[in-house]
C-alpha positions in Angstrom: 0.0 0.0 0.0 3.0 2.5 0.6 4.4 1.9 -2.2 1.1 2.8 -4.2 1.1 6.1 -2.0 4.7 6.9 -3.4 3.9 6.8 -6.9 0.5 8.6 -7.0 2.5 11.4 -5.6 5.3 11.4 -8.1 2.6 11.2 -11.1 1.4 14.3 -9.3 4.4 16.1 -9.1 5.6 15.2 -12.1 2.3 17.0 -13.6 3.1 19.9 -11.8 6.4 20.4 -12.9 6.4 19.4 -16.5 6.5 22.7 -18.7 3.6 23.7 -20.0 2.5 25.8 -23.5 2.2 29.7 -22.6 -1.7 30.9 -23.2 -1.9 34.3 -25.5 -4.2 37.2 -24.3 -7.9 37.2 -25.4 -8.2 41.0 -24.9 -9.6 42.6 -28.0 -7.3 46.3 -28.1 -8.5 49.5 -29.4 -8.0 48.6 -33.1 -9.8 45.9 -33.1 -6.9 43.3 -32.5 -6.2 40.6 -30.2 -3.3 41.0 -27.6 0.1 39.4 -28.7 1.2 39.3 -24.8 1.4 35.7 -22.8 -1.6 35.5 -20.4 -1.1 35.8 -16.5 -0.6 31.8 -14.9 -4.6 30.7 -13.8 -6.3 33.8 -16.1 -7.0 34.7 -19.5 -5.3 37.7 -19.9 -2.0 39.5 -19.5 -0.6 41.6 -16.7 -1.7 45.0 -18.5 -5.6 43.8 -19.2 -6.2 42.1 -16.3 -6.3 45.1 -14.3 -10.0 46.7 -14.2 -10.4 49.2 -16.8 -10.4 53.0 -15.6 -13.6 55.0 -16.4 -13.3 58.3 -18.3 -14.6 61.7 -17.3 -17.1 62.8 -20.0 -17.6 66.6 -18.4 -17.6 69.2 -21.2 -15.2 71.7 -20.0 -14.9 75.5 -20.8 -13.7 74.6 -24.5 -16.4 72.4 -25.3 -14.5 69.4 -25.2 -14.7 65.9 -22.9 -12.9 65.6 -20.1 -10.2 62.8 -20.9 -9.3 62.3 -16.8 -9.5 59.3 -15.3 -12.9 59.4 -12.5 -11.9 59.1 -8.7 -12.9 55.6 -7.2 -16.9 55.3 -6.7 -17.3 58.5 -8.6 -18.4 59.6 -12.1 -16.1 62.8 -12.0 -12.5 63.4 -12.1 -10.3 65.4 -9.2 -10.7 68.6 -11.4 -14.7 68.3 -11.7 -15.3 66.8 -8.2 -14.7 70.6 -6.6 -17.6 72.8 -5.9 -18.0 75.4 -8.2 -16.7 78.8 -6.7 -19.9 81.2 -6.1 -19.7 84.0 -8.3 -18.0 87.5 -6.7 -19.8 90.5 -7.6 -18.0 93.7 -8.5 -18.3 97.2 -7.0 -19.8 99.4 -9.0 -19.5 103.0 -7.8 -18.3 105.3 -10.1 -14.6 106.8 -9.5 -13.3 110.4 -8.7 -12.2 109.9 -12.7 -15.4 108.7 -14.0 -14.9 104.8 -14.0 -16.4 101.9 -12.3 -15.1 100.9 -9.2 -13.2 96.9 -9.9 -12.8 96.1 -6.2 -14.3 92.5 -4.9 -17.4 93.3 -2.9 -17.2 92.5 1.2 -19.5 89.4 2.3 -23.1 90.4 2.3 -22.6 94.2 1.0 -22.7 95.7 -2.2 -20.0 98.0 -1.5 -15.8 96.9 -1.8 -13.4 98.1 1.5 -12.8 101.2 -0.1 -16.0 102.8 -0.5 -17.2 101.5 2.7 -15.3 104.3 4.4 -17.2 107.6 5.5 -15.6 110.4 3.6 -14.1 113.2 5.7 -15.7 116.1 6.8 -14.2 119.2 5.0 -12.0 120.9 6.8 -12.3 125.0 6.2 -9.2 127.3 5.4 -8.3 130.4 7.2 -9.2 133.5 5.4 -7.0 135.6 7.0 -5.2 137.8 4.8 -1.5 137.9 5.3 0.9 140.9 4.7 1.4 140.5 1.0 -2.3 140.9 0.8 -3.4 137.1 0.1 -5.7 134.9 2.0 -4.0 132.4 4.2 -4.3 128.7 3.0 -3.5 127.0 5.9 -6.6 124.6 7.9 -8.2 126.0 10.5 -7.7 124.8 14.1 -10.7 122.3 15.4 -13.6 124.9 16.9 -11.7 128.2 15.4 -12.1 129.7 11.9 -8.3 130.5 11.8 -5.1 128.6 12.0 -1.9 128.0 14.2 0.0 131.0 12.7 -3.1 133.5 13.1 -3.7 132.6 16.6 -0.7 133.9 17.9 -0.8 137.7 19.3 1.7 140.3 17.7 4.8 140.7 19.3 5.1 144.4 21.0 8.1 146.3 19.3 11.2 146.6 21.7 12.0 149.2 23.3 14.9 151.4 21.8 18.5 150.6 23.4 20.6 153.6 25.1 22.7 154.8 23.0 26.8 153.8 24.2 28.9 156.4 26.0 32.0 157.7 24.4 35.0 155.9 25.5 37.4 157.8 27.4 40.7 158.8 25.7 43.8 156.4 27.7 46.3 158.4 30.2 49.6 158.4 28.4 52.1 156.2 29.4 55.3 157.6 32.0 58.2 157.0 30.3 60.6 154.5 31.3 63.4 155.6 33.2 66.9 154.7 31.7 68.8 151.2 32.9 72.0 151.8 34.5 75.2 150.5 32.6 76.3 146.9 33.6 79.6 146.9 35.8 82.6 145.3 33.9 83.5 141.9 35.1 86.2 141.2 37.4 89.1 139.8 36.3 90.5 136.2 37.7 92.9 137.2 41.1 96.3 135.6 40.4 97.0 133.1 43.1 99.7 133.6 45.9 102.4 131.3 45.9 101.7 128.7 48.5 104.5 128.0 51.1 106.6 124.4 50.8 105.2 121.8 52.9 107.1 120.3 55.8 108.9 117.1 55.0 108.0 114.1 57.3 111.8 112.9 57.4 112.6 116.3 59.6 116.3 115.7 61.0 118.1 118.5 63.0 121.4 118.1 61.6 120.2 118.3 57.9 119.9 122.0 57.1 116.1 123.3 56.1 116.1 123.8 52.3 116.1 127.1 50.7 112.1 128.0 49.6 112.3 127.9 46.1 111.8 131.1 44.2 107.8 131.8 43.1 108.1 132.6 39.4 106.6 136.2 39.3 102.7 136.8 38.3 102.0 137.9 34.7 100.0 140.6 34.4 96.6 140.1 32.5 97.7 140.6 28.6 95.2 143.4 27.3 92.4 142.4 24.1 93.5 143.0 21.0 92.6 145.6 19.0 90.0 144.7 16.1 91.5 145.3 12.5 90.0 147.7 10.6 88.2 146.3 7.1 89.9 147.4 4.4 87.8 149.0 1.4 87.7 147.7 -2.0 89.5 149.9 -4.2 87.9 151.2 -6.9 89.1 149.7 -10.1 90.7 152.3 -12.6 91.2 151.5 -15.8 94.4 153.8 -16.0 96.6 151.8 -12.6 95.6 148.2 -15.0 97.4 150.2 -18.1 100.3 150.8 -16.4 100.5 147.4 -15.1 100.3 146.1 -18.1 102.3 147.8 -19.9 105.1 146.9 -18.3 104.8 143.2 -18.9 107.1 141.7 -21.3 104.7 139.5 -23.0 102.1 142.4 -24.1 105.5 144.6 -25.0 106.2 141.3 -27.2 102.4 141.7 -28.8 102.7 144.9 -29.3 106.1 145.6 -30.3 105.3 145.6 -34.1 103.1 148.5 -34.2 104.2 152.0 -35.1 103.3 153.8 -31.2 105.0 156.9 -29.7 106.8 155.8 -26.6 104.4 158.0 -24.7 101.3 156.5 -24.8 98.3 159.0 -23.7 95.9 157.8 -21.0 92.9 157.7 -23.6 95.3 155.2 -26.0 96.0 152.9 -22.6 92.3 153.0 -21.7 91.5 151.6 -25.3 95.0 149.1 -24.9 93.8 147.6 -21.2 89.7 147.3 -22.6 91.3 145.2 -25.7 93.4 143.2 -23.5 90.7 142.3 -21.5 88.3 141.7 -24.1 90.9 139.3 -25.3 
């Protein structure tokens, strides 16, 4: 009997393992074909088709057109269509300072937007005062009083006039100074006495006491010499440089060709000393 167990169970797993042919897809595609995919193991069709099909949303939107969004699960409408519609926001329409509708949202439950929902101020009046160049003052008037800050003040009161400053008083003259007396020359150095010869320590009585030697005598103080007086440039005369040169023995070599009187006038040795120097 066991062994009858043993091989029932190896037909059986034999069955399960042997290979078996792959089953195509019996889905029927959009254009009007079968699927070419292999079929799941136990179904009839392939991983893609055996998913449930997603339903469409057919809402015409703004365009006209379907809605091609997949619908939310247990609903006929996509996520775009499944929102309530927003309620419709009415527009202010008071008319502008220029003449236009107002485009401002409404506020909840008026008619009116923020802007025209304020009171409008109370005008303020302008002091008619009229200043010293004969126009009316434009400034606002003060809260309870027809005129403004500046008009409420009082007028100043002139000043009175100042006294007039009293002459200063001419200044005393100044005493003059009395004369400093003259400075007392300075004493001269006092030439030092000759001081006396010390005592010997080694004092015998049969050695005789030298003689004091003699002081040299005391110069006297030598007087300040005498400041040399500057000498003055001479003045340079044309007729002392003739006569020096003239006597050289290289211009008496120059010149020695040329027919001259011996004595040569000072006009001639002004003209000789000028072209001598010019040379």
């Amino acid at each position: 009997m066991e062994y009858l167990c043993l091989l029932a169970e190896i037909e059986e797993l034999k069955a399960q393992l042997a290979p078996t042919t792959p089953k195509r897809c019996t889905h029927v595609t959009a254009k009007g074909t079968t699927c070419k995919k292999n079929s799941i193991d136990g179904g009839t069709t392939c991983k893609v088709h055996s998913k449930p099909e997603a339903v469409i949303c057919g809402v015409v939107n703004m365009r006209g057109n379907p809605c091609k969004h997949k619908c939310l699960e247990g609903m006929s409408v996509c996520k775009v269509h499944a929102k309530q519609p927003k309620e419709p926001t009415t527009l202010c329409g008071v008319v502008n300072m220029r003449g236009n509708p107002c485009k401002h949202k409404c506020l909840e439950g008026m008619s009116v937007c923020k802007v025209h929902t304020k009171q409008p101020k109370e005008p303020t009046p302008l002091c008619g005062v009229v200043n010293m160049r004969g126009n009316p003052c434009k400034h606002k008037c003060l809260k309870g009083m027809s005129v403004c800050k500046v008009h409420t003040k009082e007028p100043k009161q002139p000043k009175e006039p100042k006294e007039p400053k009293q002459p200063k008083q001419p200044k005393e003259p100044k005493e003059p100074k009395e004369p400093k007396e003259p400075k007392e020359p300075k004493k001269t150095k006092k030439t030092k006495e000759p001081k006396e010869p010390k005592e010997t320590k080694e004092t015998k009585e049969t050695k005789e006491p030298k003689e004091p030697k003699e002081t040299k005598e005391t110069k006297e103080p030598k007087e300040p010499k005498k400041t040399k007086k500057t000498k003055e440039p001479k003045e340079f005369s044309w007729v002392e440089s003739g006569y020096s040169l003239l006597n050289d023995p290289e211009i008496i070599s120059t010149f020695s060709g040329i027919d001259r009187p011996e004595q040569i006038w000072l006009s001639e040795m002004d003209f000789v000393s000028k072209t001598i120097h010019s040379m």
